[in-house]
C-alpha positions in Angstrom: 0.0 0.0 0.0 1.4 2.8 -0.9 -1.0 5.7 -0.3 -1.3 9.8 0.6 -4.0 11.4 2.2 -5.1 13.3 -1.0 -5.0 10.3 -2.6 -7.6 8.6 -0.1 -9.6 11.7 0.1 -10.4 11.3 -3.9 -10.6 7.5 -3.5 -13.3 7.7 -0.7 -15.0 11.2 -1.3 -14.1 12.1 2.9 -12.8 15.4 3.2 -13.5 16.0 6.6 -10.0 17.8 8.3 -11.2 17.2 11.7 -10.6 13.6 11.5 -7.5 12.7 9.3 -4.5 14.8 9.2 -4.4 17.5 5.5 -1.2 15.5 4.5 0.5 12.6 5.5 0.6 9.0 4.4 -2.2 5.9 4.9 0.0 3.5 6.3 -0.8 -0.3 7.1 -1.4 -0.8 11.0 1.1 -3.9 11.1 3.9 -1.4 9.6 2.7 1.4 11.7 3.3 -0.5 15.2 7.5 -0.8 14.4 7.9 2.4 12.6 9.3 5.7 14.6 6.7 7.2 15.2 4.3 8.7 18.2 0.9 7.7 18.3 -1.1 10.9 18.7 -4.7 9.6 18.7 -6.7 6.4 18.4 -10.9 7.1 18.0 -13.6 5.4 16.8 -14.1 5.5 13.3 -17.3 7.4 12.3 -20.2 4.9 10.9 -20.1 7.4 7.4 -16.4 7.5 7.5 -16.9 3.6 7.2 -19.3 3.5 4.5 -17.7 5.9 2.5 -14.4 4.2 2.2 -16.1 0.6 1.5 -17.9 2.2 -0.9 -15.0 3.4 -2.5 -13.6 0.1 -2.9 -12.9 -1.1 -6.8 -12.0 -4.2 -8.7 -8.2 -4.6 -9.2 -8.8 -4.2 -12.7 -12.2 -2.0 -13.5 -11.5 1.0 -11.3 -15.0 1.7 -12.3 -16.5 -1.1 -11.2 -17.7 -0.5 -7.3 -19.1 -3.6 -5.7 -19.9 -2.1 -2.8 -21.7 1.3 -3.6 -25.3 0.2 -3.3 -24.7 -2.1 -0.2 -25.8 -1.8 3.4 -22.7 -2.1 6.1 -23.2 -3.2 9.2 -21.1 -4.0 12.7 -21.9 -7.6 13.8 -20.8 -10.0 16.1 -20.0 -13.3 14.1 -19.2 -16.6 15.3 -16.1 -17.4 12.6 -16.3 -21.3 11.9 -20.1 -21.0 10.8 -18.7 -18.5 7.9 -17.1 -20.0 4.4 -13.8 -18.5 3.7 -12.0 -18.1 0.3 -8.2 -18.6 1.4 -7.4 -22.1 1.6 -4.7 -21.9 4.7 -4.0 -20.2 7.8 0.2 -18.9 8.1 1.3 -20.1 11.7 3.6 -16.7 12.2 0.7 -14.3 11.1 -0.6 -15.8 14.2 2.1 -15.1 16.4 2.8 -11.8 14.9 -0.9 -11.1 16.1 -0.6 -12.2 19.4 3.1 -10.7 20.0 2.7 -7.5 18.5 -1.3 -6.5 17.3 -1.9 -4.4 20.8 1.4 -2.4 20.7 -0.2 0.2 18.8 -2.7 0.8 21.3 -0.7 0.9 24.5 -1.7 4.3 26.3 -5.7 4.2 25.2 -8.2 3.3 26.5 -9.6 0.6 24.2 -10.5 -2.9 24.1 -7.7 -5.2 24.1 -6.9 -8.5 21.4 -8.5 -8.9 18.6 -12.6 -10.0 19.3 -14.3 -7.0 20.2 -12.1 -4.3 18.3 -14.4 -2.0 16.9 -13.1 0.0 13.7 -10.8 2.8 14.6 -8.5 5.4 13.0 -4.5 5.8 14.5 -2.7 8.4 13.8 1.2 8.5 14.2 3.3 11.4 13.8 6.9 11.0 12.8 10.4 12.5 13.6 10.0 14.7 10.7 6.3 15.6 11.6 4.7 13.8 8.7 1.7 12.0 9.7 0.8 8.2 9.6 -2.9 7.1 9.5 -3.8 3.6 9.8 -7.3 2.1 9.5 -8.1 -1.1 11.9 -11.7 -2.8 10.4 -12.4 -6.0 12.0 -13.0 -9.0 9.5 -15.2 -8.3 6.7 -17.6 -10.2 5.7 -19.6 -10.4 2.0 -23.2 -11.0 2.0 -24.5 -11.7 -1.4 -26.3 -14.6 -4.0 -23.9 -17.0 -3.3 -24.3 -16.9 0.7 -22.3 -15.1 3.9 -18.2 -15.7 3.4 -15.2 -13.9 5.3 -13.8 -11.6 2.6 -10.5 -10.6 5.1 -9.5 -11.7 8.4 -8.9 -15.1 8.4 -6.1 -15.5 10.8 -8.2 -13.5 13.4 -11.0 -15.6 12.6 -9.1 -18.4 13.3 -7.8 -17.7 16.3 -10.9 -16.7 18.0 -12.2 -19.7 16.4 -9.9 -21.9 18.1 -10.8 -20.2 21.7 -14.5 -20.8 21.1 -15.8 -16.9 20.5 -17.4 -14.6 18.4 -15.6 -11.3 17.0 -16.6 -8.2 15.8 -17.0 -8.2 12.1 -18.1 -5.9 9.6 -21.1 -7.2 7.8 -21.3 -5.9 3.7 -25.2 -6.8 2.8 -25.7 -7.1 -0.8 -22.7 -7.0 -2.6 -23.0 -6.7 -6.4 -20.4 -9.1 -7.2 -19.8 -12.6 -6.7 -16.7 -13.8 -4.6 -13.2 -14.2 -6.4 -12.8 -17.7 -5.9 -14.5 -20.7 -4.8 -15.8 -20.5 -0.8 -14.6 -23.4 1.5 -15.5 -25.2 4.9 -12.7 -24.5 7.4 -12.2 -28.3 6.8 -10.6 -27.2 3.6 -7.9 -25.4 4.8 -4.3 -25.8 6.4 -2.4 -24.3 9.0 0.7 -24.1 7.7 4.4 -22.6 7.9 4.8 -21.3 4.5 2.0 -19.9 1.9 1.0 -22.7 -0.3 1.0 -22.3 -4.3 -2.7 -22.8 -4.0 -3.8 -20.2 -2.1 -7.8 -20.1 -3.6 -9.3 -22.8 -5.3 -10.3 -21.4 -9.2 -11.9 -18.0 -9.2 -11.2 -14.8 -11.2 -8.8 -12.7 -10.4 -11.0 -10.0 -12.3 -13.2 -9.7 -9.3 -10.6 -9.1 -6.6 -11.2 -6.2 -4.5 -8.9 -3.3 -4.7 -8.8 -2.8 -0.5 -5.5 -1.0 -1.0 -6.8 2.0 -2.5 -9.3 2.8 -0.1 -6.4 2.3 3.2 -7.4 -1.0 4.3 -4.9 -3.5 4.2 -6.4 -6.8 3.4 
């Protein structure tokens, strides 16, 4: 991701100065937490501020093409082994990279802790040279369309919760014009592995990934 401000301000249509910095960078939040920077501010991302940049969201390769614009978003609690997923494995040292290091960030405010009731939020870092760093946290999203309910991004998070037996905030996307990218599995069908695995989705089209990147969310 490689993103400014004013670029995500035309992407997304949000112009509003009292919540993002006028310049500065849209950074992902894992790269955020081990750059030199001072967190100045972690709040709750406005419900518009949400819909706006989901709604911004492209195909990779029809900028045009906006599968989200007519769709309803909602914040749900999900349990994560009753969705279908796309990706067919889970990396072991994204999951210890989440439970080593996902928090950092928020050390100093007063927010919810791990991973299952994170609610979306909006950090700002400022650096040495006093450029600002915005982040974007979303919990897993989740695509509701034709073909059923399937986790779009957040699978290792999914996973883990999952694994401990509870729900996790999720942000639900309810009637999404296009279909999923590739085929949706049963957790059954995937591996926890040590290295990504030539087969990461079963067929699909890469025609209808979602362009995440261009909207700051690092999926």
């Amino acid at each position: 991701m490689n993103l400014s401000i004013a670029e995500f301000r035309k992407n997304t249509g949000i112009t509003d100065e009292r919540i993002l910095p006028v310049e500065g960078q849209i950074v992902p939040l894992r790269l955020l937490s081990g750059m030199d920077v001072k967190i100045v501010s972690v709040s709750m991302m406005p419900e518009e501020y949400l819909k706006k940049m989901l709604a911004g969201v492209t195909l990779v390769d029809s900028p045009n093409i906006h599968p989200y614009a007519n769709a309803a978003v909602v914040i749900d609690r999900v349990a994560p082994f009753s969705l279908r997923v796309i990706q067919t494995f889970v990396l072991r040292r994204k999951l210890v990279e989440f439970l080593e290091r996902f928090d950092n960030v928020f050390q100093g405010f007063h927010v919810s802790h791990g991973i299952a009731k994170k609610m979306p939020m909006i950090v700002v870092g400022e650096g040495p040279d006093q450029q600002f760093y915005v982040s974007h946290y979303l919990p897993p999203i989740v695509e509701k369309g034709p073909q059923g309910t399937y986790l779009l991004d957040g699978q290792h998070r999914c996973f883990m919760c999952g694994r401990v037996g509870t729900t996790i905030e999720a942000v639900k996307i309810i009637g999404v014009s296009m279909p999923p990218r590739a085929e949706l599995l049963s957790w059954d069908q995937t591996d926890l592995v040590d290295e990504k695995p030539e087969l990461r989705v079963i067929g699909g089209d890469p025609y209808l990934f979602r362009d995440l990147d261009r909207v700051g969310v690092d999926g």
